[in-house]
C-alpha positions as CSV (number, residue, x, y, z in Angstrom):
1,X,-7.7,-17.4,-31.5
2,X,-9.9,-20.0,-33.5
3,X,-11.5,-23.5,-31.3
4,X,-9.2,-25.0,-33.2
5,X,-6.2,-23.2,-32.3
6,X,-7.3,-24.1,-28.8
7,X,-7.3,-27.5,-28.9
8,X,-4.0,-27.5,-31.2
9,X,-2.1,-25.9,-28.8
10,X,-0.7,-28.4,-26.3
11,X,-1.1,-27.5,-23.0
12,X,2.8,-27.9,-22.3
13,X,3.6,-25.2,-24.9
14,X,5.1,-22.8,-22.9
15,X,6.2,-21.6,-19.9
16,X,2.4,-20.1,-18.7
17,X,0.2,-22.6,-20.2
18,X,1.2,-24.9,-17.8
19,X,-0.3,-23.3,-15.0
20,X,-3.7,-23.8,-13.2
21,X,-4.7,-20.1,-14.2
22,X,-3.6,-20.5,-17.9
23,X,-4.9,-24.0,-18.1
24,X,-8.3,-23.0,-16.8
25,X,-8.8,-19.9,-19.1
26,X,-8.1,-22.2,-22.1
27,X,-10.7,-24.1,-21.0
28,X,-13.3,-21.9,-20.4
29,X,-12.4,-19.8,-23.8
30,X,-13.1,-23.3,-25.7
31,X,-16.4,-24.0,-23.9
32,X,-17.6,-20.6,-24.9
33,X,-16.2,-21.1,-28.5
34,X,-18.0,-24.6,-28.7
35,X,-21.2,-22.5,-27.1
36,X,-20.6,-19.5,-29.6
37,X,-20.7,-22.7,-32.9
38,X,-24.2,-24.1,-30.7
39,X,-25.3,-20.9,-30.6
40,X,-24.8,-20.2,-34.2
41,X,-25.7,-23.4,-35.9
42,X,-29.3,-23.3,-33.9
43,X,-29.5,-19.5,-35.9
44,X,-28.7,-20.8,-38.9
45,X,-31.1,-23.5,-38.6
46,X,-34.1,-20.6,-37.5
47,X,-33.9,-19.3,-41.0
48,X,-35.7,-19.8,-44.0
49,X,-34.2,-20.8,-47.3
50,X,-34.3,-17.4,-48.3
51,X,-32.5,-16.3,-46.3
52,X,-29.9,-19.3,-46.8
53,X,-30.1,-18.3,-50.4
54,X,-28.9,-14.5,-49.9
55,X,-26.2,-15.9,-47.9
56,X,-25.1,-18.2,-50.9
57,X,-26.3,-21.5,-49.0
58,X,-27.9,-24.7,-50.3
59,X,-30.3,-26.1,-48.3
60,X,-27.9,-29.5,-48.4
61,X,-25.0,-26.6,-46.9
62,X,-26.9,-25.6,-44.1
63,X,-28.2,-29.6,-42.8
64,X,-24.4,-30.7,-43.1
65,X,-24.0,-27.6,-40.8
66,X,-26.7,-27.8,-38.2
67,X,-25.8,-31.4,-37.9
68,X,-22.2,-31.2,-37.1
69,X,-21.0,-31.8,-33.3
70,X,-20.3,-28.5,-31.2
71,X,-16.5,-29.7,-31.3
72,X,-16.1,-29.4,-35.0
């Protein structure tokens, strides 16, 4: 499941997402899915433009990246 399957999914969906326990492991998957994007984008940012280049990346690609939110 994708962040944005997390926060697409209402938490009323069914009958177990409305519980504490289900409520609170959405939560905590999407805070380490918004961590995992952090975590990521600083990488990205680490490398040199060669490296951007091998992966098929502009160097404009890889700012719009970095600079996005966590959430997005």
């Amino acid at each position: 499941m994708t962040c944005s399957d997390l926060l697409s999914i209402p938490l009323s969906h069914d009958r177990e997402s409305g519980t504490i326990k289900a409520r609170f492991n959405r939560v905590i998957a999407l805070l380490r899915c918004w961590h995992s994007r952090a975590r990521e984008r600083q990488q990205l940012a680490a490398m040199g433009s060669l490296a951007w280049r091998d992966l098929g990346l502009s160097d404009v690609d890889v700012r719009q990246e970095v600079n996005k939110p966590f959430w997005r």
